[in-house]
N, C-alpha and C positions, 0 to 999 in steps of 0.2 A: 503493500500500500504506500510505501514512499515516495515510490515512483509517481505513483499519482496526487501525492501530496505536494509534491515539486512543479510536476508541470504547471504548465500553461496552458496549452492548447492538448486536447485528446482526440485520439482519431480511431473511432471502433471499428478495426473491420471484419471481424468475425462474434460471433453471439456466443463466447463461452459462458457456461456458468460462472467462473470465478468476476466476468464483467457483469452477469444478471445482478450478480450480491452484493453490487457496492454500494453506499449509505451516496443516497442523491445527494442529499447537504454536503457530503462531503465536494461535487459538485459545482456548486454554484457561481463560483468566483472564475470558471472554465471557460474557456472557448472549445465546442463539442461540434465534431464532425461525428455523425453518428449514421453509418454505411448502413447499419442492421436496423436499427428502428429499436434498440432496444433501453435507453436511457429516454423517451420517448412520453 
């Protein structure tokens, strides 16, 4: 979860589970490219 605590920008391109479970809040402050529809 670092990694995503770091970024900036996130880019999904595939719909694993370990992306279905992440806390949206943690989220909000992102720029989200989201290929799958699954932060959505």
């Amino acid at each position: 979860m670092l990694a995503l605590q770091k970024a900036d920008i996130l880019l999904v391109l595939v719909d694993h589970d370990e992306f279905i479970e992440v806390d949206r809040d943690a989220l909000k402050e992102k720029v989200i490219i989201d290929t799958r529809g699954i932060w959505r």
